[in-house]
C-alpha positions, 0 to 999 in steps of 0.5 A: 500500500502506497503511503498517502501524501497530505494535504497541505494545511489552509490556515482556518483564519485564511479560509474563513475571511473570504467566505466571511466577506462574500457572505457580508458583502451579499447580505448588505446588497440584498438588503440595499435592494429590499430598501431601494424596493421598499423605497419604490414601493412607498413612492408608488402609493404616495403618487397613488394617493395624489392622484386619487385626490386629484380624481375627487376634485370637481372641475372647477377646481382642478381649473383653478389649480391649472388642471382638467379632467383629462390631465388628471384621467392620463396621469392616472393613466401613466403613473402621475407622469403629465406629458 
């Protein structure tokens, strides 16, 4: 029988860093993402509440603030963008 040759020793502190910090940077990144996405999401239904409250203004009053009722209907339309 044939005498085995060892495996060279890794130091664990060497092996472990690495690992360490892939997993660290991974974590800080999905963690970016679910605050950017949460962000988002928070933006959508603030737009969402507006223009909802636009919606229930009567058209005298959307004229009085520059607006008619086709403005308010394509930006519900478009996501709050006035073109």
């Amino acid at each position: 029988m044939r005498a085995r040759t060892p495996l060279p020793a890794i130091p664990l502190a060497e092996a472990v860093v690495p690992v360490g910090a892939w997993i660290a940077e991974a974590t800080a990144g999905l963690v970016a993402a679910v605050i950017h996405g949460g962000e988002a999401v928070a933006r959508w239904a603030e737009r969402r509440r507006e223009l909802t409250a636009l919606d229930r203004l009567d058209d005298h009053l959307l004229r009085d603030i520059g607006l008619d009722r086709g403005d308010v209907e394509m930006m519900m339309r478009h996501g709050g963008r006035r073109f």
